[in-house]
mmCIF file as Biopython writes it, N, C-alpha, C and O atoms, coordinates in Angstrom:
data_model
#
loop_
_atom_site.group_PDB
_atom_site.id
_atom_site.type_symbol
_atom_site.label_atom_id
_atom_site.label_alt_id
_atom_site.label_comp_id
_atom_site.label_asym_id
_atom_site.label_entity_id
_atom_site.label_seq_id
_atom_site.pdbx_PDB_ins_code
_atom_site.Cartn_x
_atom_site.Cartn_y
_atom_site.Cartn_z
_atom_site.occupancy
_atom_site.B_iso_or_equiv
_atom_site.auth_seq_id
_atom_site.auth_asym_id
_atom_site.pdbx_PDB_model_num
ATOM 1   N N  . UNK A ? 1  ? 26.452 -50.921 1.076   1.0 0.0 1  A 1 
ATOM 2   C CA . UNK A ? 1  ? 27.692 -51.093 0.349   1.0 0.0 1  A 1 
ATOM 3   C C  . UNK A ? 1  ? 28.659 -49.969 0.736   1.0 0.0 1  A 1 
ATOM 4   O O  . UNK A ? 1  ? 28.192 -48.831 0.753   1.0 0.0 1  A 1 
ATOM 5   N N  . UNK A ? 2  ? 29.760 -50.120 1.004   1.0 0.0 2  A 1 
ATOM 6   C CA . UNK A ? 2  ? 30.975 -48.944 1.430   1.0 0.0 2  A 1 
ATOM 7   C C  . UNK A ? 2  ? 31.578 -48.360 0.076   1.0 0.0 2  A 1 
ATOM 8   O O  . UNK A ? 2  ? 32.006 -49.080 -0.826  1.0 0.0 2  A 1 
ATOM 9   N N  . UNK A ? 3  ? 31.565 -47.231 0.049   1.0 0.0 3  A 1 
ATOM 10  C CA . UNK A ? 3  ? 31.726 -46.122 -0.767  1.0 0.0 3  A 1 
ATOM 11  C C  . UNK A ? 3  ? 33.333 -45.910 -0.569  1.0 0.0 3  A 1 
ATOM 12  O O  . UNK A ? 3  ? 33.547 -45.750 0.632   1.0 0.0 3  A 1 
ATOM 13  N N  . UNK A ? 4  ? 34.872 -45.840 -1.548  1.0 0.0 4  A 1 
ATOM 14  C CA . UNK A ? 4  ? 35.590 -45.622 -1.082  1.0 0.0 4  A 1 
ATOM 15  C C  . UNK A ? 4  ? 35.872 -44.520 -2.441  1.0 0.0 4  A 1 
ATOM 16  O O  . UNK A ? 4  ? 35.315 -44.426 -3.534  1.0 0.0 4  A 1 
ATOM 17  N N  . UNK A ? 5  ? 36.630 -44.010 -2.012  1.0 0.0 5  A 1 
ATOM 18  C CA . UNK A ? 5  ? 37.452 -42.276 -2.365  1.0 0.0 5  A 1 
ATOM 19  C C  . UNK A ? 5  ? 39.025 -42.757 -2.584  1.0 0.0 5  A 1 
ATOM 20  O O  . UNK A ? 5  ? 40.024 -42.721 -1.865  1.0 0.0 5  A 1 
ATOM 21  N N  . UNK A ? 6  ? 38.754 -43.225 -3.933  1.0 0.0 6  A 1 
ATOM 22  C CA . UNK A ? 6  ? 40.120 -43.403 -4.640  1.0 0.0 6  A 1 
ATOM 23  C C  . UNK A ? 6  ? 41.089 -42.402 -4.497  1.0 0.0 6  A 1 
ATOM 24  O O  . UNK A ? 6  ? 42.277 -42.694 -4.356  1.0 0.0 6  A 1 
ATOM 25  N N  . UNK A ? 7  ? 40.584 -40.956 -4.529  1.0 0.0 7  A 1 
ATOM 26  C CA . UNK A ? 7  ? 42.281 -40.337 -4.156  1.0 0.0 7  A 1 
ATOM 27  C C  . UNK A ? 7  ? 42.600 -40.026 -3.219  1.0 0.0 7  A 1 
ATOM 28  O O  . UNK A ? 7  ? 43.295 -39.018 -3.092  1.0 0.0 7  A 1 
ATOM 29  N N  . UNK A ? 8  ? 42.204 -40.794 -2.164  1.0 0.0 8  A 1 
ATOM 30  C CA . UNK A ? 8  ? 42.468 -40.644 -0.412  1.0 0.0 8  A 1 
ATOM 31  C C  . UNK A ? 8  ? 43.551 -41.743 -0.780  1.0 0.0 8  A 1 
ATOM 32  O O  . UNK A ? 8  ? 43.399 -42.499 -1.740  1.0 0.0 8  A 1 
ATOM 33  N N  . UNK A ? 9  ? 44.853 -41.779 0.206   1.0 0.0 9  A 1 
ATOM 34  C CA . UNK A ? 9  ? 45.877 -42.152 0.519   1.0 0.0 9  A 1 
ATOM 35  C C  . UNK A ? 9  ? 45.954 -42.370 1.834   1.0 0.0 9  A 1 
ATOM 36  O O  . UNK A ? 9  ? 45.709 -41.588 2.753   1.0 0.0 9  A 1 
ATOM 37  N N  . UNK A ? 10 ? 46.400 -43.764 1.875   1.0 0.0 10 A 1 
ATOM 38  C CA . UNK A ? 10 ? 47.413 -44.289 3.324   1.0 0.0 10 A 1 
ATOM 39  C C  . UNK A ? 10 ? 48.172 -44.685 3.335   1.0 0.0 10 A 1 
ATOM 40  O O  . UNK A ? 10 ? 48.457 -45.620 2.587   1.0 0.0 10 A 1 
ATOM 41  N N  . UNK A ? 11 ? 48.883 -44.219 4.145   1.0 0.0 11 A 1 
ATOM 42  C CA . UNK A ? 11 ? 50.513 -44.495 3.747   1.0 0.0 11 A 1 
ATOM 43  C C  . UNK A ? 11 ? 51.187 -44.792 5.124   1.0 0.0 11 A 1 
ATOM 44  O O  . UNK A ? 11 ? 51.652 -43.903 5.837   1.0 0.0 11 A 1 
ATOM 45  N N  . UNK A ? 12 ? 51.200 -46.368 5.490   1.0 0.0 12 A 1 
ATOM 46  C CA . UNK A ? 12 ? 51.835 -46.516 6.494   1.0 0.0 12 A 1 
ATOM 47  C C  . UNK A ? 12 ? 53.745 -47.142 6.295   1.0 0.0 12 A 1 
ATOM 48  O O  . UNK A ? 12 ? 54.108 -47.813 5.329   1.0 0.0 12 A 1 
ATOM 49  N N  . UNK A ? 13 ? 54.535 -46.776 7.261   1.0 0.0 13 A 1 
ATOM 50  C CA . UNK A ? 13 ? 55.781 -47.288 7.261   1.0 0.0 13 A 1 
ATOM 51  C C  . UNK A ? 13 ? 56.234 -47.607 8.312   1.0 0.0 13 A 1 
ATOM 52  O O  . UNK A ? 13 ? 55.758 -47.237 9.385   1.0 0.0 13 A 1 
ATOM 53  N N  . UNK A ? 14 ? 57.365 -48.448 8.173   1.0 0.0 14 A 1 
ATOM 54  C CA . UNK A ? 14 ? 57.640 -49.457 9.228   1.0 0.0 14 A 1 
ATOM 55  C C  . UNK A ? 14 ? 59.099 -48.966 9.183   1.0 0.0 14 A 1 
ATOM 56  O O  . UNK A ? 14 ? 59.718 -48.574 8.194   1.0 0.0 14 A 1 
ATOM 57  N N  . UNK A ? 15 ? 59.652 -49.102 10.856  1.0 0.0 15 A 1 
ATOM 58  C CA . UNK A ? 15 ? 60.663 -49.104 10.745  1.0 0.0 15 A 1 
ATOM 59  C C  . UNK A ? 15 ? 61.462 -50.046 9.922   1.0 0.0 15 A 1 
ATOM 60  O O  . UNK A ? 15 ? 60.859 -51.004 9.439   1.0 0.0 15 A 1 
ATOM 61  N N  . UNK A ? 16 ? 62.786 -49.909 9.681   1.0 0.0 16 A 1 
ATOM 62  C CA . UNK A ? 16 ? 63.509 -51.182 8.597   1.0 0.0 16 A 1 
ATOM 63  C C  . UNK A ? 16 ? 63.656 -52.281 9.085   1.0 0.0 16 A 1 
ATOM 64  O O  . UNK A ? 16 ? 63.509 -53.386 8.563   1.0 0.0 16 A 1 
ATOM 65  N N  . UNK A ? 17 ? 64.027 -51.932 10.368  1.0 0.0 17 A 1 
ATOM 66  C CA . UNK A ? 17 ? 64.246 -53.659 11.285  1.0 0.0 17 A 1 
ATOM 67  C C  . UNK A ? 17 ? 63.096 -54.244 11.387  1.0 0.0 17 A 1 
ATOM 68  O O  . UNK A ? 17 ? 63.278 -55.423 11.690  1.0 0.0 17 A 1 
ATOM 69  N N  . UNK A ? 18 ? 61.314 -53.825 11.212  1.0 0.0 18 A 1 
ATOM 70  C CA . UNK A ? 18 ? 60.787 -54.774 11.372  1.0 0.0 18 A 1 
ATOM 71  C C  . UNK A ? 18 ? 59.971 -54.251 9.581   1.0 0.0 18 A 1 
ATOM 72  O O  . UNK A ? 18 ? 58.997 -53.508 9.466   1.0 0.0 18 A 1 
ATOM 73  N N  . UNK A ? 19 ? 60.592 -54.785 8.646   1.0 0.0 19 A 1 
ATOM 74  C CA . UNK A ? 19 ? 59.755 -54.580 7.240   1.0 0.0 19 A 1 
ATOM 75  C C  . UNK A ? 19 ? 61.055 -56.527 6.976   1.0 0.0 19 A 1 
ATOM 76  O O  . UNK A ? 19 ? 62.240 -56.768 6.742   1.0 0.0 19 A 1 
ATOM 77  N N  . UNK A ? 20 ? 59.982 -57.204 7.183   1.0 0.0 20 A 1 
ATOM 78  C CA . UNK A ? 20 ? 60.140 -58.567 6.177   1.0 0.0 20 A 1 
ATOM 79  C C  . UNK A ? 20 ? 60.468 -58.582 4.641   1.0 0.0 20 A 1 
ATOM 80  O O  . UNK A ? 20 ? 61.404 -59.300 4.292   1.0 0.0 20 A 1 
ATOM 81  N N  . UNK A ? 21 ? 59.932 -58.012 3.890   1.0 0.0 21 A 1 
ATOM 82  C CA . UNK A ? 21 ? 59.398 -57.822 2.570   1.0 0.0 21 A 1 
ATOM 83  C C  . UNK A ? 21 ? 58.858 -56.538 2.159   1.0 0.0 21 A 1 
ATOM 84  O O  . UNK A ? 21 ? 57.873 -55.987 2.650   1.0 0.0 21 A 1 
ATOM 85  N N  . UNK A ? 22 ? 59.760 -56.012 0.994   1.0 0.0 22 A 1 
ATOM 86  C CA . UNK A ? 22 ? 59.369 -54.722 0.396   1.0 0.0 22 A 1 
ATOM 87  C C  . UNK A ? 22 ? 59.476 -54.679 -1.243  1.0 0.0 22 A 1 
ATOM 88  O O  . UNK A ? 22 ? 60.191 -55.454 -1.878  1.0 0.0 22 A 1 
ATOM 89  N N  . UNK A ? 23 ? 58.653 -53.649 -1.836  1.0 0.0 23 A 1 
ATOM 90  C CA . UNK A ? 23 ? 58.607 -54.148 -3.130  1.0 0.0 23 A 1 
ATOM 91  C C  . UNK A ? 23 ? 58.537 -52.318 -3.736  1.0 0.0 23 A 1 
ATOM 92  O O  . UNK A ? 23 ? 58.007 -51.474 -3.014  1.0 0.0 23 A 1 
ATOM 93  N N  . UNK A ? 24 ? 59.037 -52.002 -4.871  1.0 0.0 24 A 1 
ATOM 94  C CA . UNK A ? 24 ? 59.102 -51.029 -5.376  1.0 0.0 24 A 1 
ATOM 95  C C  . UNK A ? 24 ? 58.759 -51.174 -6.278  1.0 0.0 24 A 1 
ATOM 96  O O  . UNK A ? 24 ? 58.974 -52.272 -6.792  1.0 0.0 24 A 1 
ATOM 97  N N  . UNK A ? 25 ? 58.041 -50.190 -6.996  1.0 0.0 25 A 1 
ATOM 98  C CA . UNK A ? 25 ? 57.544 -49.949 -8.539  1.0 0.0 25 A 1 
ATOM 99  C C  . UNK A ? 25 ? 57.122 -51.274 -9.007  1.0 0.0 25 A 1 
ATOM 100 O O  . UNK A ? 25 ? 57.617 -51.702 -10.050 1.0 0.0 25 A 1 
ATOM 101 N N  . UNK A ? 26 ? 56.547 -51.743 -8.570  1.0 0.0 26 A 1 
ATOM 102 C CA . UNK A ? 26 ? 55.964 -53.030 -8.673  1.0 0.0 26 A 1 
ATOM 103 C C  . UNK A ? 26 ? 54.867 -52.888 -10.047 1.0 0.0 26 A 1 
ATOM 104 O O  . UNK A ? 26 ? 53.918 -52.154 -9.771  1.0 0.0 26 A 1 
ATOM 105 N N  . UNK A ? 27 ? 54.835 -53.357 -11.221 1.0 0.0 27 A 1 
ATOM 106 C CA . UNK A ? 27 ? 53.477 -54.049 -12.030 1.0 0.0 27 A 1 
ATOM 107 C C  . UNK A ? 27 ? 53.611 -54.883 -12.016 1.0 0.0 27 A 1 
ATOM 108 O O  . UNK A ? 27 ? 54.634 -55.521 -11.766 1.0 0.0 27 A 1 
ATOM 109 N N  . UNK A ? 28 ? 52.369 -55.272 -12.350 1.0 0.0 28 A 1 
ATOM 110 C CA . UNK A ? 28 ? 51.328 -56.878 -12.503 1.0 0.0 28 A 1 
ATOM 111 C C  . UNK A ? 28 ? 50.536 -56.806 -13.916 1.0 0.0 28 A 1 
ATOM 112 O O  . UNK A ? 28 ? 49.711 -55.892 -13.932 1.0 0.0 28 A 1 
ATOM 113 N N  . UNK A ? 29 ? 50.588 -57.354 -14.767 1.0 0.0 29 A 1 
ATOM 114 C CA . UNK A ? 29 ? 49.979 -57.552 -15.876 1.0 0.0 29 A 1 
ATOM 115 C C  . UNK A ? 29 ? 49.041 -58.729 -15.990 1.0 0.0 29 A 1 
ATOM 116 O O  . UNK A ? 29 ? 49.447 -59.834 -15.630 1.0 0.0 29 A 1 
ATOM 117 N N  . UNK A ? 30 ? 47.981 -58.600 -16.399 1.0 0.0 30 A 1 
ATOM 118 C CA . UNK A ? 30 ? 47.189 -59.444 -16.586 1.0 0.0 30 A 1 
ATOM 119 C C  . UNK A ? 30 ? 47.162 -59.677 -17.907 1.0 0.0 30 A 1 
ATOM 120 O O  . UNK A ? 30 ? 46.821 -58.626 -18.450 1.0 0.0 30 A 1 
ATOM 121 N N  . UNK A ? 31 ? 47.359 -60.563 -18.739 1.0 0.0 31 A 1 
ATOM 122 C CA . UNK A ? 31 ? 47.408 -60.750 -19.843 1.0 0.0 31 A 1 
ATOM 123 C C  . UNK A ? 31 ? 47.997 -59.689 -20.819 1.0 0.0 31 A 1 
ATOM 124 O O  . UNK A ? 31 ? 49.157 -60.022 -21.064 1.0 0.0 31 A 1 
ATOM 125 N N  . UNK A ? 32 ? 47.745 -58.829 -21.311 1.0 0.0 32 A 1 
ATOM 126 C CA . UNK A ? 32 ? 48.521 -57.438 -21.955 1.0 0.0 32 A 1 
ATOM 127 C C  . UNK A ? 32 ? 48.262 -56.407 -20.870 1.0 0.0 32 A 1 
ATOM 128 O O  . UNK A ? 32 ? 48.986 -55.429 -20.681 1.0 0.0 32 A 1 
ATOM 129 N N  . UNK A ? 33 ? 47.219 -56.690 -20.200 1.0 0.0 33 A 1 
ATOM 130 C CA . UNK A ? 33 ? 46.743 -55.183 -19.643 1.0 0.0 33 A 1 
ATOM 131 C C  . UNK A ? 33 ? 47.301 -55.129 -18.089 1.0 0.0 33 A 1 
ATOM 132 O O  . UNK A ? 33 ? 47.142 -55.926 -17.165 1.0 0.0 33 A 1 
ATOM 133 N N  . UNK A ? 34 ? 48.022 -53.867 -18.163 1.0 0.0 34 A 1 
ATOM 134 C CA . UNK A ? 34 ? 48.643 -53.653 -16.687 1.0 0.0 34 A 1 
ATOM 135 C C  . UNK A ? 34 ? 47.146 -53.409 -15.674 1.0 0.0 34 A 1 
ATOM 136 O O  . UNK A ? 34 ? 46.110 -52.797 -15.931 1.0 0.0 34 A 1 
ATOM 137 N N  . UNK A ? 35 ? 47.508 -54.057 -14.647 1.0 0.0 35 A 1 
ATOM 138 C CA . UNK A ? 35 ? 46.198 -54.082 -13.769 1.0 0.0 35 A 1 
ATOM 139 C C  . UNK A ? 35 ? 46.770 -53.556 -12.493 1.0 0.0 35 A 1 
ATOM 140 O O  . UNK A ? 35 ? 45.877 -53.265 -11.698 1.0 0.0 35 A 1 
ATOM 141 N N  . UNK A ? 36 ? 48.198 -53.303 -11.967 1.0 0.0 36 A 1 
ATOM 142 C CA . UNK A ? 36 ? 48.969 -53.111 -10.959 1.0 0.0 36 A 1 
ATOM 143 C C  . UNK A ? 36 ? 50.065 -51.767 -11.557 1.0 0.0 36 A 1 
ATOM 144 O O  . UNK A ? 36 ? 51.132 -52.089 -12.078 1.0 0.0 36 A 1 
ATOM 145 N N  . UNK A ? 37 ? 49.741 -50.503 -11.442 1.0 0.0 37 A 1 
ATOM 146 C CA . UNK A ? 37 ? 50.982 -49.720 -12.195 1.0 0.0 37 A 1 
ATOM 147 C C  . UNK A ? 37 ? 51.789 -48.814 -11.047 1.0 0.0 37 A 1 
ATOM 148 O O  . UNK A ? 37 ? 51.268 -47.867 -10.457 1.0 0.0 37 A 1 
ATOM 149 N N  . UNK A ? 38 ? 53.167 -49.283 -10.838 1.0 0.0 38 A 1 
ATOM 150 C CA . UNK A ? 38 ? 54.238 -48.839 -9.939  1.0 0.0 38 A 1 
ATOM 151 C C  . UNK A ? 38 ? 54.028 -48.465 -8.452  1.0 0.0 38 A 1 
ATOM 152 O O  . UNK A ? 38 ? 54.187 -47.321 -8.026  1.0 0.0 38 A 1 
ATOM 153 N N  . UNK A ? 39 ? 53.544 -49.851 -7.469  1.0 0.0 39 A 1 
ATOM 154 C CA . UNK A ? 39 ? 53.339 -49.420 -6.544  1.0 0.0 39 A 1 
ATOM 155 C C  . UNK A ? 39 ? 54.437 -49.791 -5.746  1.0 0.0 39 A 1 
ATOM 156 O O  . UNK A ? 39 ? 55.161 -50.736 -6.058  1.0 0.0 39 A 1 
ATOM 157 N N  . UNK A ? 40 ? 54.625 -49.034 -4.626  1.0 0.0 40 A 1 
ATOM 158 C CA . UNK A ? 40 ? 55.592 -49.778 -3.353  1.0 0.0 40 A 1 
ATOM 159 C C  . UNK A ? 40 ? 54.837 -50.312 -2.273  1.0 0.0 40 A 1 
ATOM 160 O O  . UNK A ? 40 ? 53.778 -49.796 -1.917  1.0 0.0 40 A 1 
ATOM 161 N N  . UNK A ? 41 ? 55.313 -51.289 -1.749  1.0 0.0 41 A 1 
ATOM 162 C CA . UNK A ? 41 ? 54.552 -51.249 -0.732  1.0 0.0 41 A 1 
ATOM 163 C C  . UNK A ? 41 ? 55.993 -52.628 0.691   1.0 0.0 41 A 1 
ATOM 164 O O  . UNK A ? 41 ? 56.982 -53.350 0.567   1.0 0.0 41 A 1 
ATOM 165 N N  . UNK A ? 42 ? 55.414 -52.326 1.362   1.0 0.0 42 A 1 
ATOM 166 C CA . UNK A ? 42 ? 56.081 -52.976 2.645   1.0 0.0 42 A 1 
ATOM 167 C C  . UNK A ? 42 ? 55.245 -53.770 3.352   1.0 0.0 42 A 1 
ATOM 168 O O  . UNK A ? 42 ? 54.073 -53.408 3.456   1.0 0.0 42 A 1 
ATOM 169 N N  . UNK A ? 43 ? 55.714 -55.094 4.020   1.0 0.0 43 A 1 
ATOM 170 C CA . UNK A ? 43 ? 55.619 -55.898 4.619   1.0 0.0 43 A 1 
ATOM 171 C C  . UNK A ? 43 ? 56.076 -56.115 6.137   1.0 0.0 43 A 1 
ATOM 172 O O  . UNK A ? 43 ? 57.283 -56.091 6.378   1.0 0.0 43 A 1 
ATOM 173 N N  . UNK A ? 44 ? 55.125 -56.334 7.207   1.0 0.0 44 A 1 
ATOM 174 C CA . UNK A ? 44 ? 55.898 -56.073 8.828   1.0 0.0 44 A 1 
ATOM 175 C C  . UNK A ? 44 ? 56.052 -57.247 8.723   1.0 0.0 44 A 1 
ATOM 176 O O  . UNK A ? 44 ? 55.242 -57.905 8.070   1.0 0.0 44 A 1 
ATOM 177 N N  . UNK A ? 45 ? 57.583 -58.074 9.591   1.0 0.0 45 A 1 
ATOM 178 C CA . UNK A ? 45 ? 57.436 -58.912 10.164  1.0 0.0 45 A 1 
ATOM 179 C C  . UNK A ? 45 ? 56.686 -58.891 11.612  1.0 0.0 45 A 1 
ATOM 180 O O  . UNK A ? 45 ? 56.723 -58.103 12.557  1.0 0.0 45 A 1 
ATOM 181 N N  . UNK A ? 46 ? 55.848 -60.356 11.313  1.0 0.0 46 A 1 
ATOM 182 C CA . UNK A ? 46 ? 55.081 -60.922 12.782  1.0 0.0 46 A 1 
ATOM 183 C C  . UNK A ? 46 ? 55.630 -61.960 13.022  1.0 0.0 46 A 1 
ATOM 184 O O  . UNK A ? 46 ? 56.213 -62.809 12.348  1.0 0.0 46 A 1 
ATOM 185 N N  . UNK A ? 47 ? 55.349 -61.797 14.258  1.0 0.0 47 A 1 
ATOM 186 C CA . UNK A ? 47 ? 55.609 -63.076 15.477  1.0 0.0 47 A 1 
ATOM 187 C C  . UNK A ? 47 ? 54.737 -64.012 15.337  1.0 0.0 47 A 1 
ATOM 188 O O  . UNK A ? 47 ? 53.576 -63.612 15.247  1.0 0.0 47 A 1 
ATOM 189 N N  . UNK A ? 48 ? 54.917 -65.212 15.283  1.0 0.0 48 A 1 
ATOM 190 C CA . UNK A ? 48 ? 53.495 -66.319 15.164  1.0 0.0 48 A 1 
ATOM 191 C C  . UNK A ? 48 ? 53.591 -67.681 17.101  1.0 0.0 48 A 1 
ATOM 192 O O  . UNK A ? 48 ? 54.375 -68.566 17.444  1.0 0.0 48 A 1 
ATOM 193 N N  . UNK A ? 49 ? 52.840 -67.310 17.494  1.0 0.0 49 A 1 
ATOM 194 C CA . UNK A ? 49 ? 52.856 -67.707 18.853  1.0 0.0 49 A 1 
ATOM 195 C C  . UNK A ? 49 ? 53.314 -69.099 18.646  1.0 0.0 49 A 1 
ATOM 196 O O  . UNK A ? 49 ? 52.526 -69.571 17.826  1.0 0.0 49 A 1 
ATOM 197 N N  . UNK A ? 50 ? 54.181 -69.992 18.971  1.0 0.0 50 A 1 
ATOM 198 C CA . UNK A ? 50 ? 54.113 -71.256 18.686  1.0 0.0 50 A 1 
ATOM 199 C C  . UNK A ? 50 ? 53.482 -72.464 20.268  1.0 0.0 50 A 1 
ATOM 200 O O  . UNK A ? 50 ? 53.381 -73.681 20.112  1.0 0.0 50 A 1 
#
């Protein structure tokens, strides 16, 4: 089973011209209970071969 180290951080960023989708301070609530509390995170656009 893989062992992970919750206060290790990765933090990748994209230049702006290629971030599709970005989200700030983002929660998610699951019924009352926040399950998601203020994250950001970014999205690369990809190429899809046609």
């Amino acid at each position: 089973m893989t062992e992970y180290n919750w206060n290790e951080k990765h933090i990748i960023t994209f230049p702006q011209e290629k971030v599709a989708l970005e989200t700030k301070d983002l929660h998610i609530y699951y019924s009352k209970k926040e399950s998601i509390k203020g994250i950001d995170m970014q999205f690369e656009k990809i190429r899809l071969p046609l």
